[in-house]
C-alpha positions in Angstrom: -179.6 62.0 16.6 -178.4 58.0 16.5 -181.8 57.1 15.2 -181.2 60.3 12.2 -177.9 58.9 12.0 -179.4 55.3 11.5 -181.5 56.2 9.0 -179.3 57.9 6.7 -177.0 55.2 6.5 -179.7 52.8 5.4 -180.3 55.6 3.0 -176.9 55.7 1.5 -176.0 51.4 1.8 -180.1 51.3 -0.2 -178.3 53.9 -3.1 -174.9 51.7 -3.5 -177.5 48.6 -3.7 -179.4 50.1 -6.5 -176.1 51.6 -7.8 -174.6 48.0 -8.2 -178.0 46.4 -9.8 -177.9 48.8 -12.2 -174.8 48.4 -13.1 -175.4 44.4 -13.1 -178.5 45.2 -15.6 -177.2 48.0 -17.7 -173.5 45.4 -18.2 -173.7 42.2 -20.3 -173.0 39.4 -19.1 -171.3 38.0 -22.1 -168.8 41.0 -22.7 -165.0 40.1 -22.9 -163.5 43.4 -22.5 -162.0 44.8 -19.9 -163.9 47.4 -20.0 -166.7 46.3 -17.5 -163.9 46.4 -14.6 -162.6 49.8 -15.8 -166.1 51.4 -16.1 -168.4 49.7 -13.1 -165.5 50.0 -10.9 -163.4 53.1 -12.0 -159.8 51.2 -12.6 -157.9 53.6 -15.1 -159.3 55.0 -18.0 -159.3 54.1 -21.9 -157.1 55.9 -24.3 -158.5 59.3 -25.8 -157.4 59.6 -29.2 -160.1 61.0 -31.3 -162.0 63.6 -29.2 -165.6 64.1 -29.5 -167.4 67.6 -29.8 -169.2 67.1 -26.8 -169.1 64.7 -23.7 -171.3 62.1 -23.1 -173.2 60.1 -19.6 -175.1 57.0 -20.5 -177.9 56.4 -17.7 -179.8 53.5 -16.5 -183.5 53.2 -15.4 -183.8 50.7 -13.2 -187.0 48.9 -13.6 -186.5 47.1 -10.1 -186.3 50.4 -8.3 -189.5 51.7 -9.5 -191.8 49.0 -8.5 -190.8 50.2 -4.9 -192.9 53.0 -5.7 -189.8 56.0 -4.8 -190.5 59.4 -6.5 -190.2 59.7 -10.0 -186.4 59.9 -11.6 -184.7 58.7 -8.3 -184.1 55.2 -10.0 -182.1 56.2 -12.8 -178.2 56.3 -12.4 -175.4 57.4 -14.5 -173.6 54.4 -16.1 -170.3 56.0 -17.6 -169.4 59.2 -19.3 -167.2 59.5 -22.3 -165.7 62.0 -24.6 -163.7 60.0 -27.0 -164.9 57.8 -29.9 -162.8 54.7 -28.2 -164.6 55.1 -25.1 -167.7 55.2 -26.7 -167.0 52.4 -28.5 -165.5 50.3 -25.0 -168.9 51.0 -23.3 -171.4 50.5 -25.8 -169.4 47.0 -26.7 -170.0 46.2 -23.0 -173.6 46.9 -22.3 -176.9 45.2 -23.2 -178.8 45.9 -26.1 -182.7 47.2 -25.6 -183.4 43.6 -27.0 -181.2 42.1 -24.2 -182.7 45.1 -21.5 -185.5 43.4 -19.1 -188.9 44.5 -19.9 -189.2 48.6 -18.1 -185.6 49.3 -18.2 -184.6 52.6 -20.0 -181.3 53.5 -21.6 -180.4 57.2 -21.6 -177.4 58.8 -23.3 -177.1 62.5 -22.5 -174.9 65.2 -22.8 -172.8 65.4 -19.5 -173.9 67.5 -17.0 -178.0 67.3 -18.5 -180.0 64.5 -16.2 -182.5 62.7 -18.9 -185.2 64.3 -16.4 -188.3 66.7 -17.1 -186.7 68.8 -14.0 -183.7 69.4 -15.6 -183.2 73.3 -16.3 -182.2 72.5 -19.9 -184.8 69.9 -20.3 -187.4 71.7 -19.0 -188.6 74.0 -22.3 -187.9 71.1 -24.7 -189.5 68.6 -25.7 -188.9 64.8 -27.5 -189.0 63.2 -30.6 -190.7 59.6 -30.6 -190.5 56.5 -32.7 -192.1 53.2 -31.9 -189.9 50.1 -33.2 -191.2 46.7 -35.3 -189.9 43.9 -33.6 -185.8 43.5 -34.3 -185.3 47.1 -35.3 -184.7 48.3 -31.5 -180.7 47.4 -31.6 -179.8 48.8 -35.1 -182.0 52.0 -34.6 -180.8 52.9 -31.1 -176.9 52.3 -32.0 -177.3 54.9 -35.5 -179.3 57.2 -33.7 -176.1 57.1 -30.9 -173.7 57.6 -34.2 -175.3 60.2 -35.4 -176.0 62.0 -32.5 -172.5 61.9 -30.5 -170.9 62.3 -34.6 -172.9 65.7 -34.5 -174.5 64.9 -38.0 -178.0 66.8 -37.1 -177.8 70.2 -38.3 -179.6 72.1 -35.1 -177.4 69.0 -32.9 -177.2 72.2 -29.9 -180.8 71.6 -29.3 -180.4 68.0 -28.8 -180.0 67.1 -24.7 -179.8 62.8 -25.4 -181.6 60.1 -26.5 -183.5 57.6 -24.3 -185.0 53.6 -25.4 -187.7 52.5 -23.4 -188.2 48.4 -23.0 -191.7 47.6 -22.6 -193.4 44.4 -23.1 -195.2 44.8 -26.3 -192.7 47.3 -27.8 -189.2 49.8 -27.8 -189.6 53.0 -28.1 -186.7 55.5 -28.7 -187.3 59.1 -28.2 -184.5 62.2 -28.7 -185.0 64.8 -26.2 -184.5 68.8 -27.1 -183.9 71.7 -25.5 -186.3 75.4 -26.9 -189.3 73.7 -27.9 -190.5 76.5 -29.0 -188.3 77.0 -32.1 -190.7 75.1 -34.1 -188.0 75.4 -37.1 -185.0 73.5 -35.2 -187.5 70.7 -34.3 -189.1 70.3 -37.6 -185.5 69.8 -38.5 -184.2 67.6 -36.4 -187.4 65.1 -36.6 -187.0 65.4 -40.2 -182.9 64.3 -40.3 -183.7 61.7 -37.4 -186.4 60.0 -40.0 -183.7 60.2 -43.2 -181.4 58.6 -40.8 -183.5 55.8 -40.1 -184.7 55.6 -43.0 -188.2 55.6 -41.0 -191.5 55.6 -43.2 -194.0 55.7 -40.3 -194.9 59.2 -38.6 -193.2 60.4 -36.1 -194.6 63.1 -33.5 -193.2 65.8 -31.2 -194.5 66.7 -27.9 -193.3 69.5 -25.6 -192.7 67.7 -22.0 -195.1 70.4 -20.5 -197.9 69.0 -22.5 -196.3 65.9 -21.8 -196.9 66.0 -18.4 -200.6 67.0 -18.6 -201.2 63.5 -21.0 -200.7 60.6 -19.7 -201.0 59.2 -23.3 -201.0 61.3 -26.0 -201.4 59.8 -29.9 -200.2 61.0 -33.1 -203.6 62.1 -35.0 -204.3 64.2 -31.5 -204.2 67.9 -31.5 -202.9 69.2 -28.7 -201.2 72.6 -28.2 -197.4 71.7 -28.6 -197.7 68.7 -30.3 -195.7 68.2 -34.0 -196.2 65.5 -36.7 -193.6 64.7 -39.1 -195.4 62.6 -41.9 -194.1 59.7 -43.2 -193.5 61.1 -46.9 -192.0 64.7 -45.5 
């Protein structure tokens, strides 16, 4: 029983490590605003004044934690969850851009109570969305892609679960994860509007995460069953 006891609280003082790295990684170091203290530490809250349609978690992969080889998703934390535009606004002022994001972080920003995991029950039938970003485009795509996803400007926007950017060493990607995969005319959509957004000329492709899962890599002229291609002139 003691050594049970033990164990678990090495467990637990491990998670409140990798909770406060996160938050250390996730935070920049040059922000101003007291913001940091409210959000990293819970102190008070910032004034809701223009409500949002739905709420929102930001989540942060950290890179750290996965090179201790845990199991799959247990790295990834939830940052801060808002439902107003000012607190979007007061986080998103207050944490790193993927340029400023060490190289295998990832940046998640779901709708609350959806983990940006495969596992998640309104994950799980979907699918994502993926660009690949030319050098200095990372920042400027990732915050309109935020705009236009919390400011519900996609015309199927219930399908959407979040958005995630992924900082690797020779590139970003940013993909937008959806729920019902399988409505082929909701996806086409929302690829489509994400592109016009963007103002993206390069093709984009649409994977379903249960193919996803069965391809460790999977490229855009590949045919595979569930797989979508938007083409850069449609």
């Amino acid at each position: 029983m003691e050594e049970e006891t033990k164990i678990k609280a090495e467990e637990e003082e491990e998670e409140e490590e990798d909770d406060d790295e996160a938050a250390a990684l996730a935070f920049d170091d040059d922000a101003s605003s007291p913001v940091v203290e409210e959000v990293t530490h819970g102190r008070g809250s910032l004034n809701e004044k223009h409500l949002l349609e739905n709420r929102w978690t930001f989540w942060f992969d950290n890179p750290s934690g996965k090179s201790r080889q845990v199991a799959w998703g247990s790295t990834i934390r939830p940052i801060h969850t808002f439902s107003t535009v000012e607190d979007f606004w007061g986080v998103y002022n207050n944490v790193r851009r993927p340029s400023k994001l060490v190289v295998g972080a990832d940046f998640h920003c779901f709708k609350y109570g959806i983990e940006p995991k495969w596992e998640d029950p309104t994950c799980a039938r979907g699918g994502k969305w993926t660009i690949s970003c030319p050098k200095g485009k990372a920042d400027s795509w990732w915050l309109y892609t935020l705009l236009a996803m919390i400011g519900e400007q996609f015309e199927y926007g219930d399908y959407i679960c979040g958005v995630v950017v992924n900082v690797r060493a020779k590139q970003e990607k940013i993909s937008l994860w959806t729920q019902n995969g399988s409505d082929e005319v909701a996806q086409a959509s929302i690829g489509k509007q994400w592109k016009e957004f963007l103002d993206y000329k390069e093709n984009i492709g649409f994977i379903l995460h249960d193919d996803a899962k069965k391809h460790d890599r999977v490229f855009a002229k590949e045919s595979i069953s569930g797989f979508h291609l938007i083409e850069a002139n449609k």
